[in-house]
C-alpha positions in Angstrom: 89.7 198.3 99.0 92.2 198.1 101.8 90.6 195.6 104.5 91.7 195.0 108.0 90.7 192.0 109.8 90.7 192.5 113.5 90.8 189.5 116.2 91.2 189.2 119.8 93.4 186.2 120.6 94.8 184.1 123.2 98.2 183.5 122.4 99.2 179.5 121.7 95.5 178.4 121.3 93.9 177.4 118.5 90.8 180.0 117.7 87.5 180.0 115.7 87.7 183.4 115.3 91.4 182.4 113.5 89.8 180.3 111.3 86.8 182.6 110.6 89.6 184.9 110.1 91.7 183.5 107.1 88.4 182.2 105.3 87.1 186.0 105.0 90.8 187.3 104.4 90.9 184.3 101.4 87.5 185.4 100.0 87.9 188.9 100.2 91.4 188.7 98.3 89.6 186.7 96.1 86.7 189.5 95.3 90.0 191.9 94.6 90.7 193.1 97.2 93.6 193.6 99.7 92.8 192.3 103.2 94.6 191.1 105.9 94.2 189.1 109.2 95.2 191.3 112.3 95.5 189.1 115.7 95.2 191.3 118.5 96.5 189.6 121.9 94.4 188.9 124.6 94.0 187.6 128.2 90.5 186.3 129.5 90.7 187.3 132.9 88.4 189.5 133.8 90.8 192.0 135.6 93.3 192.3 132.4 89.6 193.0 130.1 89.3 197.1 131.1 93.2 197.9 130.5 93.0 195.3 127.5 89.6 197.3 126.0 91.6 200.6 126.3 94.2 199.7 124.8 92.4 198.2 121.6 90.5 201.4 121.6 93.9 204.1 121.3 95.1 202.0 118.3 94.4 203.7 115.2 93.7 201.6 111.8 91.8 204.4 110.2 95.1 205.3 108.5 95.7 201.7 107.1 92.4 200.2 106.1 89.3 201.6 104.4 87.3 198.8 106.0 87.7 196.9 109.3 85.8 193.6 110.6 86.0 192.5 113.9 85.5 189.1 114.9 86.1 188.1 118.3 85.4 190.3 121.2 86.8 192.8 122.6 88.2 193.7 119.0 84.8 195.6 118.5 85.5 198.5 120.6 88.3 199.7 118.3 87.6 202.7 116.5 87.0 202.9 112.9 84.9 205.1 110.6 83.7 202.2 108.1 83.9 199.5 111.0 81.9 195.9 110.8 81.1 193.4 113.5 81.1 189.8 113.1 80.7 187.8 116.1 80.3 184.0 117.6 79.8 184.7 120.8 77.3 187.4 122.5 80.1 189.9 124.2 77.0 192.0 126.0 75.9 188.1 127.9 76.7 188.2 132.0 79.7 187.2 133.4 79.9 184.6 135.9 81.8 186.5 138.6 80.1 186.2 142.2 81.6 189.5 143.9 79.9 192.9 143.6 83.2 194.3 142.0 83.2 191.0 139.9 79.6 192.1 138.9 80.4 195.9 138.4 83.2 194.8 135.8 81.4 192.6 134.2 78.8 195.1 133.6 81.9 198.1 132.6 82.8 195.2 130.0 79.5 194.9 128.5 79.0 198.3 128.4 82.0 199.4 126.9 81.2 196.7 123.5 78.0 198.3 123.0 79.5 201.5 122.6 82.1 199.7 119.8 78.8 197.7 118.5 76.6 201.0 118.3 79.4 202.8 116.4 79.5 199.3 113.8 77.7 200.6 109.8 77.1 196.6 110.4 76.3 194.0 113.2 76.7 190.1 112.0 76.1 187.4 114.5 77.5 184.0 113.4 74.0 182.4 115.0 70.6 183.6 115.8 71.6 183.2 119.3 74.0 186.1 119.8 71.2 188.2 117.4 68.9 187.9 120.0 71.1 189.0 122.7 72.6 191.9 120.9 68.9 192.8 119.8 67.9 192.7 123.7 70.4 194.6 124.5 69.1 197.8 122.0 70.9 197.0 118.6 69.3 197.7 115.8 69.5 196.0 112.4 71.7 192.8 113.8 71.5 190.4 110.9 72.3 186.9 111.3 75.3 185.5 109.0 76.1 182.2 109.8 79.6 181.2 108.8 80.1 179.1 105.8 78.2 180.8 103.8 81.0 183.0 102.6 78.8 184.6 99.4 76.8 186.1 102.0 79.5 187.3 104.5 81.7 189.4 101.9 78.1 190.7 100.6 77.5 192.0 103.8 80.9 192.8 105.0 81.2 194.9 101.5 77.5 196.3 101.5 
């Protein structure tokens, strides 16, 4: 199977989600099959996130993988028909920005992950922290796999 491994980065700094990253892309390589880590820039300020989401969304991998997981937010709103989420961090959690447009954004952002989550066959959260958030927020069937515990991951990325 032809797997795509999707993550949001910001350029020049060193990343969990990297590391995450080439672990699964070593394992799943290892179970047979072809994968490959895809590093999707990305800029944390809160103005560049909309433009940023849209533009992760028009990019099609359908044609190049079977399989995609995403593993660092906003790489979850692509679009793919056999799509899986693995995340660290809770991407639906409030914002700190103070201003009413700060707010509204915040709230744009959040809203435009769960419709990428909601589409998912799978929701991982690395800790049962971002479970329970993601489950507050309406997702169903959010299972908790902590990495490390890389038996486990490829089962569930592969399942």
């Amino acid at each position: 199977m032809r797997i795509g491994i999707v993550s949001a980065v910001v350029p020049l700094r060193d990343d969990e989600a990297v590391a995450r990253g080439v672990a699964l892309e070593e394992r799943l390589r290892a179970a047979g099959h072809e994968a490959e880590l895809v590093l999707l820039p990305f800029d944390e300020a809160t103005e560049a996130q909309l433009v940023q989401r849209a533009a992760y969304r028009a990019m099609l991998f359908a044609p190049h993988y079977d399989l995609v997981v995403t593993l660092r937010t906003p790489a979850e709103v692509i679009r793919h028909g056999r799509k899986v989420a693995w995340l660290a961090d809770d991407p639906l959690a409030p914002g700190g920005e103070g201003t009413l447009l700060g707010r509204a954004l915040v709230a744009d952002l959040a809203r435009a992950s769960l419709v990428g989550l909601r589409e998912a066959r799978c929701v991982l959260a690395a800790s049962e922290g971002v479970a329970e958030g993601l489950r507050e927020a309406g997702l169903q069937g959010v299972r908790v796999v902590a990495p490390g515990d890389w038996d486990l991951v490829v089962g569930a990325v592969l399942a």
